[in-house]
N, C-alpha and C positions, 0 to 999 in steps of 0.2 A: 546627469549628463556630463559626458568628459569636456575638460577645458577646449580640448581642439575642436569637438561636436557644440560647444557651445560657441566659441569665434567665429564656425561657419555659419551657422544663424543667424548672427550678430552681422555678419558680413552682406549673406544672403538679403536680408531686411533691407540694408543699408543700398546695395546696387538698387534691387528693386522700388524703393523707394525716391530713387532719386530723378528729377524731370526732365532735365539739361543732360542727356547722357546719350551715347550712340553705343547699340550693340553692333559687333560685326567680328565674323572668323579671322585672324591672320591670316589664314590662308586668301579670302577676301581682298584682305586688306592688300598684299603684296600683289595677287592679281591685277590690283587699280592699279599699285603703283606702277606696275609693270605697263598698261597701256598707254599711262602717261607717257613715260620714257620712249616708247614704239612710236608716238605720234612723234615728240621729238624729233625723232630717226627722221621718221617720214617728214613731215617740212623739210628736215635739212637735206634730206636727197631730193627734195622739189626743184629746190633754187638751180636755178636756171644760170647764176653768176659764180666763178669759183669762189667761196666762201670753206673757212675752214671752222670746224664743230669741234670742240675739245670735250670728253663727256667722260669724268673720273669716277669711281667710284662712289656710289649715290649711298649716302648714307643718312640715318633719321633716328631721334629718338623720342621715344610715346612714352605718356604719364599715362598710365592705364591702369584700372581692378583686372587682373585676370581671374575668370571662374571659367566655368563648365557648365554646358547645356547640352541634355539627352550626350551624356559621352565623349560631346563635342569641344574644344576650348573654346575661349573666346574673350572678344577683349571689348570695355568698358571703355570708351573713350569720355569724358567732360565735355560737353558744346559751349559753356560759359564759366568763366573764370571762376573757383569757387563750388561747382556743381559736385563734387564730390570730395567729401570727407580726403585731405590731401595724405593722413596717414595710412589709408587702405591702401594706397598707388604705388603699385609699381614701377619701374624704370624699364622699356622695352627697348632694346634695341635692333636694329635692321639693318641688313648692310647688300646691296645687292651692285651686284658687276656688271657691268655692260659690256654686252656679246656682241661683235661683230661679225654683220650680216655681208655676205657678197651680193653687190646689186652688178644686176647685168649689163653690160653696155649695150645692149641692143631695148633694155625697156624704156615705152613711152616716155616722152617728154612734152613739157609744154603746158600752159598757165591751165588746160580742164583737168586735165590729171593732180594740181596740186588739192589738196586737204580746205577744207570749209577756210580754216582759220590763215589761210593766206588773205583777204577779206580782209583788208581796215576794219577795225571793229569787234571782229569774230576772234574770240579767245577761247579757253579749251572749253572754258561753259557752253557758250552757247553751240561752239562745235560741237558736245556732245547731246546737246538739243535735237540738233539739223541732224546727227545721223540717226540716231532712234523715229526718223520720219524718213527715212532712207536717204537722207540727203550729204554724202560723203565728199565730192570733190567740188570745187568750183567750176565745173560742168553741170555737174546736177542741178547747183543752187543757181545756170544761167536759165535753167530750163522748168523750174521748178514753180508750180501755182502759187502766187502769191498767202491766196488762204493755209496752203500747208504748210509755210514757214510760219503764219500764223500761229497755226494748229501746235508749235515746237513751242509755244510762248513769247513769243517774240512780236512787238507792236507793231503795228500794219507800216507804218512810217518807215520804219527801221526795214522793213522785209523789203518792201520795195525799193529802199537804196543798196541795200545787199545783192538784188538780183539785179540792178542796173547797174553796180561795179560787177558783178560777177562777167554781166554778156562786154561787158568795156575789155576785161580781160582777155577773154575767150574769141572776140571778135578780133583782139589785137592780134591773136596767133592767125588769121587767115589772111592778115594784110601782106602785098605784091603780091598776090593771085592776081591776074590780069581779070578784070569783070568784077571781081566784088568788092562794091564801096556800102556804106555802113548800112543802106537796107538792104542790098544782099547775103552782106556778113548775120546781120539780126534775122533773115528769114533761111538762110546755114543753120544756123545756132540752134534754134525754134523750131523749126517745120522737121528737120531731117538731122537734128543730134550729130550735125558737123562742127566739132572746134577745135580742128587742126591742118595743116596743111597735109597733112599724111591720109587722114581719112578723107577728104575731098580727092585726093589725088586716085584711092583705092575704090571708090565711086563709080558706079554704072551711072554712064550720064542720062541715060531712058530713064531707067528707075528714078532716079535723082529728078530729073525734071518733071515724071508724077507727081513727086510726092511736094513738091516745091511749087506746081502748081496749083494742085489741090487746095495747099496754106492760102493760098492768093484768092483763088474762085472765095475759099468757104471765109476768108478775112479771119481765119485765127489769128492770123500776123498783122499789126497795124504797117503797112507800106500805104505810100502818094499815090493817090485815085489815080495819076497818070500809070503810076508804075508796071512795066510788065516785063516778061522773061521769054524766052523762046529757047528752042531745044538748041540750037546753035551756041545760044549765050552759056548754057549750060556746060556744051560741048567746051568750048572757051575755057572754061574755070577749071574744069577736070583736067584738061592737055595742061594749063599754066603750072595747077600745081604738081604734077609729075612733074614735069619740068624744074618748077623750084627746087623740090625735094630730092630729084637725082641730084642737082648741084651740090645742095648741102650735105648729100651722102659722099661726095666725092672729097666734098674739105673737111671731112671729119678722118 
């Protein structure tokens, strides 16, 4: 056996052999890094306050075995200090640019549309929890069954203060609507997937007050045994927030 056919065996033995270790393509690998970066973007075009994002040239460098599987490359990462033999590793380097994206001045705004990880709490982990269970904006997560945040791994404790800051949020985007105070804002949110003053405003008030009574008759919504709605009230909320929102189209 030649020297180099006998290093690759030697090598071979050694990756495979080793327990602390993570396989994964480059190609993978830069795809992850790339959606970290995207989420980035996205927070930073949520914020609602002018803030400024400086974002240079993301650069990274990997202690890695590089080999080959079916044709394919691929890289040997360590998961603990020590997991592999430090003179088989190579130096990897990465260097990726960040592209600027044109956002639109006319797309949505407003606290349902930002990313899980606006959420005290919520970091890109458990962000990427919540969306593998479809749960992407803090909209989703004001409306979202408690057991499904569950279901993301996340401790019943924890879920239920996550979707009770989510609707805090969400509910805050409907305040000076004439008529809705916090359990009309919570039975908006809930019964009829309204958290903003634009969509309240774009609202058939019939329809709107179906589907808002319905929540009430069947009690999906906890609201005060006194509480009630009539089609008028509804009428109300829909004319305010046209109202508000041509304002604020006018001061922009």
């Amino acid at each position: 056996m030649s020297e180099d056919a006998n290093k690759e065996v030697k090598l071979s033995t050694t990756v495979s052999a080793v327990d602390f270790a993570k396989r994964i393509s480059p190609s993978t690998l830069i795809s992850s890094i790339q959606k970290d970066l995207v989420r980035v973007h996205d927070i930073a075009m949520a914020e609602t306050k002018p803030t400024t994002f400086v974002l240079s040239d993301f650069n990274i460098q990997l202690k890695a075995v590089v080999t080959q599987e079916a044709d394919k490359a691929m890289l040997v990462l360590p998961t603990q200090p020590g997991a592999i033999d430090p003179n088989i590793l190579s130096s990897v380097n990465i260097t990726l640019k960040p592209i600027p994206l044109t956002v639109s001045p006319t797309a949505p705004t407003g606290a349902g549309i930002k990313p899980v990880e606006a959420i005290q709490g919520i970091g890109l982990v458990l962000g990427e929890r919540l969306r593998k269970v479809g749960i992407e904006t803090v909209a989703d997560l004001a409306v979202a069954p408690t057991q499904k945040i569950i279901d993301a791994g996340i401790p019943k404790a924890k879920a239920e203060e996550f979707v009770s800051m989510a609707k805090l949020m969400v509910k805050g985007e409907i305040a000076g609507v004439e008529g809705v105070d916090e359990q009309t804002a919570e039975l908006l949110v809930v019964a009829a997937k309204i958290d903003s003053k634009e969509k309240l405003a774009q609202a058939d008030p019939e329809t709107l007050y179906k589907v808002l009574n319905e929540a009430i008759v069947s009690k999906r919504v906890k609201l005060p045994a006194r509480y009630t709605l009539t089609i008028e009230d509804v009428k109300t909320m829909v004319n305010s927030a046209q109202a508000v929102t041509e304002v604020t189209k006018r001061q922009v």
